[in-house]
C-alpha positions in Angstrom: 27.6 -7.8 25.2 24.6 -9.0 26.7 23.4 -12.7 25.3 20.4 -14.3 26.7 19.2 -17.9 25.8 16.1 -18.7 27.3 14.2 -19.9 24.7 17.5 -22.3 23.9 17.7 -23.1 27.8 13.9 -24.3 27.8 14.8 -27.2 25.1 17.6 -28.0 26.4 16.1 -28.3 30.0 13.2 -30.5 28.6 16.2 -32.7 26.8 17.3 -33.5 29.9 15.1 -35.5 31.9 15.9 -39.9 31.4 14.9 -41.3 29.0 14.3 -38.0 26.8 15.9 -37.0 23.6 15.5 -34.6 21.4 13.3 -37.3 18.9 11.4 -37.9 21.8 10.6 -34.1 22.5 9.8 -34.1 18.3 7.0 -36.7 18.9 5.3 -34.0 20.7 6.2 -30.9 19.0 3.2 -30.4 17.2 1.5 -27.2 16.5 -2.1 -27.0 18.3 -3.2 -24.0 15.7 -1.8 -25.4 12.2 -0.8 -29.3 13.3 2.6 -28.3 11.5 5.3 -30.7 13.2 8.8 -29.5 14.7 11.8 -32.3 13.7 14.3 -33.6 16.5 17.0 -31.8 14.1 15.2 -28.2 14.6 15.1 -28.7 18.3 18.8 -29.7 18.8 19.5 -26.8 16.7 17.1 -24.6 18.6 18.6 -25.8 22.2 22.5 -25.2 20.9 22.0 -21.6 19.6 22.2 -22.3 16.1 20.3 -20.2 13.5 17.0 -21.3 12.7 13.6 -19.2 11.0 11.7 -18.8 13.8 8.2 -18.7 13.6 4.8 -18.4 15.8 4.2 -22.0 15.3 7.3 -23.6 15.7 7.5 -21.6 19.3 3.9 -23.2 19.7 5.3 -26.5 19.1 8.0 -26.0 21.1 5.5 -25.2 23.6 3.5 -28.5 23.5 6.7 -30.6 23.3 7.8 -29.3 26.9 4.6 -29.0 28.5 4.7 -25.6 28.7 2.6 -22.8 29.0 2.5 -21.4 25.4 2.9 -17.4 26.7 5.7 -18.4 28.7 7.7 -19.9 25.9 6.6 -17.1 23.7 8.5 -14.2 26.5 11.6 -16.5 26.5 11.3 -16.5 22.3 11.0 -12.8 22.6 13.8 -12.5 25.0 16.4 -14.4 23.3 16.1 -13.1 19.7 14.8 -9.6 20.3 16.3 -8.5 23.5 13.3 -7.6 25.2 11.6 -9.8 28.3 8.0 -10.0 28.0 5.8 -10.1 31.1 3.6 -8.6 33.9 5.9 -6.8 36.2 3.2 -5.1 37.8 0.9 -7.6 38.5 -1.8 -6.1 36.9 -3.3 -8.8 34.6 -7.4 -9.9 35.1 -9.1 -12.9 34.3 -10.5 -10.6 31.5 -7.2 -9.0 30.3 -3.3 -10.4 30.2 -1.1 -7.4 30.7 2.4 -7.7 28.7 4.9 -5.6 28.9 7.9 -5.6 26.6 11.3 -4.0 27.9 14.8 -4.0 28.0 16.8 -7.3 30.3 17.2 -6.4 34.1 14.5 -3.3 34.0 12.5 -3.1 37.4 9.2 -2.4 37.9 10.6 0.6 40.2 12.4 1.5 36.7 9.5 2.0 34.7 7.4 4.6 36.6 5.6 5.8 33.2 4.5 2.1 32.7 2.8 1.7 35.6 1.3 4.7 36.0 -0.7 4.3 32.5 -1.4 0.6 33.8 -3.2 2.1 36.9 -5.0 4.8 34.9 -6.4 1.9 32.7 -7.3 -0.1 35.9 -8.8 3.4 37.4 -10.7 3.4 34.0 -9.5 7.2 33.2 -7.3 5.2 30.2 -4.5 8.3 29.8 -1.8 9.2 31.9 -1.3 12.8 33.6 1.2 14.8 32.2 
C-alpha cells in the first residue's frame, strides 16, 4: 500500500531545528485569514500521523508556523490525506494564472499527454482540446 506523509514530514522537519519545539512552532501557527491559532498538541499530533480534522486554516497555520509557502503546504496536505500531488508539472503557470494539477503519486508529465495538451490549447488561447 502506498502511504505518503508530506504534510507530517513538513512539521516534523520544522521541529527539528535547536532550540525548536513543537510549543515554539504553536507561537507561530496562527491563521493569516481567520487569526484562529494551531496548539503545540495539534502539531505533534499532525507531525506523528495521528488523526486530526483537518481544515483550510489549520494547513494555513501550519503554513505560517514553518515559513512556508502556503500553496506548497497546501499540495503536501492534499498529498497525504487524499492521494493526489498537487502541482505544475508542466511548467505552465503565469504571473496572471497558477496552473494546478491534481494526480495520482509518481505520474510524469510524459504520463499525462491529455493534460498537457488542453494546457497548451489554453496557452494557444483555442481553450478545447482536439479530439
Amino acid at each position: 500500500m502506498w502511504e505518503s506523509t508530506p504534510f507530517a514530514d513538513m512539521v516534523r522537519e520544522a521541529a527539528t531545528g535547536e532550540g525548536v519545539t513543537y510549543r515554539k512552532l504553536a507561537e507561530a501557527a496562527i491563521d493569516p485569514q481567520t487569526r484562529q491559532a494551531l496548539n503545540h498538541n495539534a502539531l505533534w499530533k499532525i507531525a506523528n500521523g495521528e488523526a486530526v480534522k483537518i481544515a483550510p486554516w489549520i494547513v494555513r497555520a501550519i503554513a505560517a508556523a514553518i515559513g512556508r509557502d502556503v500553496r506548497e503546504v497546501q499540495a503536501a496536505a492534499a498529498e497525504q490525506y487524499i492521494g493526489l500531488t498537487a502541482g505544475d508539472p508542466f511548467g505552465a503557470t503565469t504571473p496572471e494564472a497558477s496552473v494546478v494539477v491534481a494526480h495520482v503519486p509518481g505520474l510524469r508529465p510524459a504520463d499525462m499527454p491529455k493534460v498537457e495538451e488542453l494546457l497548451r490549447n489554453w496557452a494557444s488561447g483555442s481553450g478545447r482540446p482536439s479530439s
